[in-house]
C-alpha positions in Angstrom: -171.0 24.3 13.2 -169.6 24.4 9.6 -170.4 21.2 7.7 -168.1 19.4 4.7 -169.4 19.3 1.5 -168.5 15.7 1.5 -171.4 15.6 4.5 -174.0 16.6 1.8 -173.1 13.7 -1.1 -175.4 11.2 -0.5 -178.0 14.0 -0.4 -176.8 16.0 -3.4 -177.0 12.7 -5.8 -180.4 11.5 -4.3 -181.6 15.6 -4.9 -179.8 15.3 -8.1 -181.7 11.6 -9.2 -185.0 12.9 -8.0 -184.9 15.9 -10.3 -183.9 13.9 -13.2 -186.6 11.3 -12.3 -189.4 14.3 -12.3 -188.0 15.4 -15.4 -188.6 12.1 -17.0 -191.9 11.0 -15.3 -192.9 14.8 -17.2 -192.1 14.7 -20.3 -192.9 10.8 -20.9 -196.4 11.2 -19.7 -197.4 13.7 -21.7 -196.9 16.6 -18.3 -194.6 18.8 -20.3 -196.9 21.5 -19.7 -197.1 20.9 -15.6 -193.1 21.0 -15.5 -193.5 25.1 -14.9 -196.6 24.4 -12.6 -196.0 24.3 -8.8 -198.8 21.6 -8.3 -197.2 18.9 -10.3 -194.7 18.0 -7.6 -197.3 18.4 -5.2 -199.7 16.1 -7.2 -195.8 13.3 -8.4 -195.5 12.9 -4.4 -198.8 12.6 -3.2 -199.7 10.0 -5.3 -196.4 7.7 -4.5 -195.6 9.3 -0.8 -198.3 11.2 0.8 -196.4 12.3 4.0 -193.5 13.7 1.8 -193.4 17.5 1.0 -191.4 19.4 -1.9 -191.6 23.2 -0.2 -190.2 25.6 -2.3 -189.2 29.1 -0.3 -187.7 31.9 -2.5 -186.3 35.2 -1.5 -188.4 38.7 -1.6 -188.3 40.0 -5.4 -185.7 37.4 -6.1 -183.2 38.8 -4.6 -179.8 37.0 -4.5 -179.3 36.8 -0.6 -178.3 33.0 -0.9 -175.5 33.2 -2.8 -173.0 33.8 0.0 -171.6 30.2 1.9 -172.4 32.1 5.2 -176.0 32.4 4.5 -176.0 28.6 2.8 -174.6 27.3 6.0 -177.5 28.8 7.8 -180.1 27.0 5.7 -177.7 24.2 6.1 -177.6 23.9 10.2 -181.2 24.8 10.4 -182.3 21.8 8.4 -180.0 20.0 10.9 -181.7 21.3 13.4 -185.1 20.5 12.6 -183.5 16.7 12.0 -181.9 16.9 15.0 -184.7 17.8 17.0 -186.7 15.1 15.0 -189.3 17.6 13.8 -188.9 16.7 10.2 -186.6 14.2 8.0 -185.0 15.8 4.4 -184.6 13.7 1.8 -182.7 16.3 -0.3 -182.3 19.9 -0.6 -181.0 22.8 -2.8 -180.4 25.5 -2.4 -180.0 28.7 -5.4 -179.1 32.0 -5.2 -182.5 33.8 -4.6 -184.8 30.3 -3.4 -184.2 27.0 -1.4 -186.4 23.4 -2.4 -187.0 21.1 0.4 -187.7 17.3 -0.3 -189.1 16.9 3.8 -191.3 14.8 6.1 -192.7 16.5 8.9 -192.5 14.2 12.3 -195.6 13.6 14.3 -196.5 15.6 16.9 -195.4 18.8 15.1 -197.6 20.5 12.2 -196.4 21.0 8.5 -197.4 25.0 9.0 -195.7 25.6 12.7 -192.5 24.1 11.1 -192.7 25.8 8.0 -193.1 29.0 9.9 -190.2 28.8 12.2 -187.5 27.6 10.0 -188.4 30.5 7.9 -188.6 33.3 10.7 -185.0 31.6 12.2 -183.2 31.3 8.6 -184.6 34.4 8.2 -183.3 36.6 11.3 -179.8 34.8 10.9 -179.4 35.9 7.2 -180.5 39.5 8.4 -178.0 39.9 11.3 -175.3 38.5 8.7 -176.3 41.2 7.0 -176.0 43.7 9.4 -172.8 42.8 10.9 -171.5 43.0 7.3 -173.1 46.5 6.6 -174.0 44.9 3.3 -175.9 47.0 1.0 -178.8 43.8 0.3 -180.3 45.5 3.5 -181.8 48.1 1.3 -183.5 45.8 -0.7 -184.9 43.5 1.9 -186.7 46.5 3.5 -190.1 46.8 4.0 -192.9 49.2 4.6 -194.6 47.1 7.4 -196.2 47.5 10.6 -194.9 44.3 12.1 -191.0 44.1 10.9 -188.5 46.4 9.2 -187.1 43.8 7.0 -188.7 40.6 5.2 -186.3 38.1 3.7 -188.7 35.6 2.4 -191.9 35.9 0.2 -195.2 35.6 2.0 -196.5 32.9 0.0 -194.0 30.1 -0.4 -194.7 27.1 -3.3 
């Protein structure tokens, strides 16, 4: 299922309003020098909304495999997915050319790590096979010396 950008609005200004709020919240309490740090989102939503998640997922060697719509909308109908299937709620997302940001809530039963895991694997093996169909010379960078896979799309160590 293709979605409208018009779908996304709401989310895209809240996403938009969050960042400027961060922004803000850093420089005017003297955390101009955590803006670069991972941990400072971490540390901003834990103290105001423990259950709430800012996961960060970026692309091996920072590679520009998001930068197609096709690959987008994957991100895109997997997040639905997951909402869908009420295993998380996203309060915004965006997504770059070579990483994705997730502003999410994992649902009870499921497990931050378990959800984490398979939306990366899934995302992952769609963006391949669009890949492949397309014979697109990104394979060649994507692959990996590896006992397990041939090809790894996302780093091991996500934010």
């Amino acid at each position: 299922m293709k979605l409208n950008g018009s779908d996304f609005l709401p989310l895209l200004v809240f996403c938009l309003c969050w960042c400027f709020l961060f922004a803000f919240v850093a420089v005017f309490t003297n955390k101009r020098s955590q803006l670069n740090n991972p941990n400072f989102a971490k540390w901003f939503l834990s103290e105001k909304h423990p259950d709430i998640y800012l996961f960060t997922a970026t692309n091996l060697n920072w590679i520009k495999l998001l930068e197609e719509d096709e690959n987008k909308n994957i991100v895109i109908n997997s997040l639905k997915f997951l909402t869908d299937n009420k295993r998380v709620k996203v309060f915004g997302f965006v997504i770059m050319p070579n990483h994705i940001h997730l502003l999410w809530q994992i649902l009870e039963p499921h497990k931050t790590e378990n959800v984490q895991r398979d939306f990366l694997k899934y995302t992952a093996q769609q963006i391949k096979w669009n890949l492949v169909n397309k014979d697109s010379p990104l394979l060649d960078e994507i692959k990996v010396n590896a006992k397990d896979k041939r090809y790894q799309l996302w780093e091991r160590n996500p934010l």
